[in-house]
C-alpha positions in Angstrom: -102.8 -214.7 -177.2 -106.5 -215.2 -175.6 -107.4 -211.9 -176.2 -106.1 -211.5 -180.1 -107.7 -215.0 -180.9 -111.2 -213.2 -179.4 -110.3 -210.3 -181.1 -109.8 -212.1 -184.3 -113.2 -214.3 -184.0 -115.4 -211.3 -182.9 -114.1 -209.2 -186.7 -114.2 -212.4 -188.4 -118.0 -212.7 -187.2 -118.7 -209.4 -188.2 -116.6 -209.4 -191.7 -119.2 -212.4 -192.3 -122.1 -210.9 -191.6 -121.2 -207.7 -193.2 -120.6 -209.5 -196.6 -123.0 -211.3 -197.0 -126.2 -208.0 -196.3 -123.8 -205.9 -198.3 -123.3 -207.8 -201.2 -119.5 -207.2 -201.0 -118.0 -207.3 -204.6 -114.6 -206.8 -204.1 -114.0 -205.6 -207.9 -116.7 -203.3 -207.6 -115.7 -201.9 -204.6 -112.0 -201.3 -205.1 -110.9 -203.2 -201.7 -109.2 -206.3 -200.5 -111.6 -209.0 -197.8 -109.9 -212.2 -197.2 -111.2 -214.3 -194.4 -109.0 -217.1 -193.1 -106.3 -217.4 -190.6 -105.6 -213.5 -191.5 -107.6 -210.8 -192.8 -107.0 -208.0 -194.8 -109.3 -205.2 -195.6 -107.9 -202.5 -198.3 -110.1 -199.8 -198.3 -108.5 -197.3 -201.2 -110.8 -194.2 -200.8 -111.2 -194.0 -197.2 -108.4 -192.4 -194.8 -108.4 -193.5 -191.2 -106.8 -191.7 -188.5 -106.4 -191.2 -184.8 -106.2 -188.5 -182.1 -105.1 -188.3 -178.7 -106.2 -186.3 -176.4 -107.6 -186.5 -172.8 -111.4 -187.3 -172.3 -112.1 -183.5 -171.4 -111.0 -182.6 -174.8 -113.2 -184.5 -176.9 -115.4 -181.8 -177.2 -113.3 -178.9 -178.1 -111.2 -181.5 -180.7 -114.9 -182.3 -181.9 -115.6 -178.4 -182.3 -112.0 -177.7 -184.2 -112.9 -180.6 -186.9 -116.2 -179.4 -187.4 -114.7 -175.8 -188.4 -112.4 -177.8 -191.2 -115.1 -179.6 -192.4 -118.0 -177.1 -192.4 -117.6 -176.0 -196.1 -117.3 -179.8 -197.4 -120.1 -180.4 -200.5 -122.5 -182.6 -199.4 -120.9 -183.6 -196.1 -122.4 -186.8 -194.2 -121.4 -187.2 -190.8 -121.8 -190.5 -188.6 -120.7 -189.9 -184.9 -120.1 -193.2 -182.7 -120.5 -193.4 -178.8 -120.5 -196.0 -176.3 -124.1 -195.0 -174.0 -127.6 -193.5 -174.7 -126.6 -190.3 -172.1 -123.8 -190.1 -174.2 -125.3 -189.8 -177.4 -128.0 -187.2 -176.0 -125.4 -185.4 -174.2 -123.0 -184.9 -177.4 -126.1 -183.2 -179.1 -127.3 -181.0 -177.1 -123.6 -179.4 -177.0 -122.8 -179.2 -180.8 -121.7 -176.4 -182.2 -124.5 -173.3 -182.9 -124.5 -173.8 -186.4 -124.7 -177.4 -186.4 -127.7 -179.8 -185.5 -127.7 -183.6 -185.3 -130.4 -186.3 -185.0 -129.4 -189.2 -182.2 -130.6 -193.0 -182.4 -130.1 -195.6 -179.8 -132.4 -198.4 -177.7 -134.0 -196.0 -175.9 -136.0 -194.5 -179.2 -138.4 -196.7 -180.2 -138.0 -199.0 -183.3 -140.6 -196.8 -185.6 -138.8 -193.7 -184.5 -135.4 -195.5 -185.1 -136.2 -196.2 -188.7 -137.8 -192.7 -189.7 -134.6 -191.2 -188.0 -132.8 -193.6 -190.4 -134.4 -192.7 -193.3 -134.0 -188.5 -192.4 -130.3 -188.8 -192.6 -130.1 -191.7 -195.2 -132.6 -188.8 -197.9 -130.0 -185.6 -196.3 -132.8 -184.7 -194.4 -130.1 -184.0 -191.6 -126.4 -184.4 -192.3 -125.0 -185.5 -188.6 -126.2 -188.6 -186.8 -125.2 -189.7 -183.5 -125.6 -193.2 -182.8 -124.6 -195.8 -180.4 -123.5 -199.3 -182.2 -126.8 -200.9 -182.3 -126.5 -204.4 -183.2 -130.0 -204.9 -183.1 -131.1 -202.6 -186.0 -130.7 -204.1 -189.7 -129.6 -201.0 -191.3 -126.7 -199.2 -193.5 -126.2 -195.8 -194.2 -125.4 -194.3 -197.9 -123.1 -191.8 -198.8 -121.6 -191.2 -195.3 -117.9 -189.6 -195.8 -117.1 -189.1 -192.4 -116.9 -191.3 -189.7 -116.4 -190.0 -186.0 -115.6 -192.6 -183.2 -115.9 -190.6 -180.6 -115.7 -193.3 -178.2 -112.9 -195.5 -179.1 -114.9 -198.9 -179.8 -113.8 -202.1 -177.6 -114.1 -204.5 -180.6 -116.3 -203.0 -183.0 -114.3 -200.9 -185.6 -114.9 -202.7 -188.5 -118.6 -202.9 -188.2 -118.6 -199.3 -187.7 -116.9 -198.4 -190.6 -119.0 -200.9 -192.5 -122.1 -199.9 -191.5 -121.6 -196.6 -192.5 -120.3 -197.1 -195.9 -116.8 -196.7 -195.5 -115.6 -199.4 -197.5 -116.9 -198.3 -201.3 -116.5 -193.9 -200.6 -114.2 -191.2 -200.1 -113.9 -189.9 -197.0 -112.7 -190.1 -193.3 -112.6 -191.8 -190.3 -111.0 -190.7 -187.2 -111.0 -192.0 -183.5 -110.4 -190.2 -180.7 -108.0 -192.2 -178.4 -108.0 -191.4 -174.9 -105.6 -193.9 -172.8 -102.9 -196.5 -173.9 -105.7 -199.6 -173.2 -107.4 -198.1 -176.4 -104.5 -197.5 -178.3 -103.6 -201.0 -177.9 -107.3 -202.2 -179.4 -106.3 -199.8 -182.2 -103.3 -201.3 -182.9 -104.9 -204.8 -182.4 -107.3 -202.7 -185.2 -104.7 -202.4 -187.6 -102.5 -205.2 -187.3 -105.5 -208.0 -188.2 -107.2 -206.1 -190.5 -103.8 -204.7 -192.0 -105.8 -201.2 -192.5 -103.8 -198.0 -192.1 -104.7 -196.0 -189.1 -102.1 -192.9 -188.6 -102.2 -189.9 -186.4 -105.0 -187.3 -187.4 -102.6 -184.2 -189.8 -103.1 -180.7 -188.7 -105.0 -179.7 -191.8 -108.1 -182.0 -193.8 -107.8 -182.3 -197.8 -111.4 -181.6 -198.2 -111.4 -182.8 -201.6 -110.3 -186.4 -200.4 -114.0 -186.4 -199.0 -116.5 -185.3 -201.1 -118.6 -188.2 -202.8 -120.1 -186.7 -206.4 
């Protein structure tokens, strides 16, 4: 009970502070906030799903997605991971074809904000990022949303941030032990989004933003 009432303060904290920069209409925006003793968030465009896999496999379930998604118009890609070695790591073993910007503390502020502004004007279509709190900023036109690392108690602000509440498009979490599929689940149950298991096959049309 502990941990669902912190669980539930920590989302409600962020569901605050997300409203209020992003102007939330919810009539505009197609979707559902209510914040009281439950929360819903109803997010009509945007398809979450899971995977499970072992931690070794991230990389090669990374690579496979990539392949389904490569021929998407106008494809915007945010990619979530828990460290700055992490982050630099992930990049510098993309796929050939691909390239990606990173941002996390260890980039100065300056930098931050150029890098910001690179993927916000298509400059570069892949960002890797760690959560950063600190930094002010959202992200337009993002349709697909990567966590690669499974967030303790950050989903929300994730999604948020990037623009998944008012777009079509995709996010997907890779799930690597039964802890995180529990936070997951605590994911889904308080803010009554669905989450299912990732299909086989991605209906690119679902995801392109025009």
């Amino acid at each position: 009970m502990e941990q669902q009432n912190k669980f539930f303060a920590e989302q409600t904290l962020f569901m605050k502070k997300i409203s209020q920069h992003l102007n939330i209409d919810s009539t505009e925006h197609k979707m559902e906030i209510n914040i009281d003793n439950k929360m819903n968030l109803e997010v009509h465009n945007f398809h979450h799903h899971y995977v499970k896999l072992r931690e070794n496999e991230k990389n090669n379930k990374l690579h496979q997605l990539f392949d389904q998604i490569k021929n998407i118009k106008n494809e915007k890609i945010i990619i979530f991971v828990k460290s700055i070695v992490r982050s630099g790591v992930l990049r510098r073993n993309l796929p050939g074809n691909f390239s990606a910007i990173e941002i996390n503390l260890s980039i100065a502020k300056e930098e931050r904000q150029q890098r910001y502004e690179e993927f916000n004007i298509f400059s570069t279509t892949i960002l890797i990022t760690t959560d950063l709190h600190e930094d002010n900023v959202n992200f337009e036109n993002v349709n697909i949303i990567i966590n690669y690392d499974m967030p303790a108690d950050t989903y929300l602000f994730r999604v948020a941030r990037a623009g998944g509440l008012d777009k079509n498009g995709l996010a997907i979490t890779f799930i690597t032990n039964e802890n995180e599929m529990a936070i997951l689940n605590n994911v889904k149950s308080h803010l009554k989004v669905q989450i299912t298991e990732m299909p086989d096959d991605i209906d690119v049309a679902t995801l392109e933003n025009h």
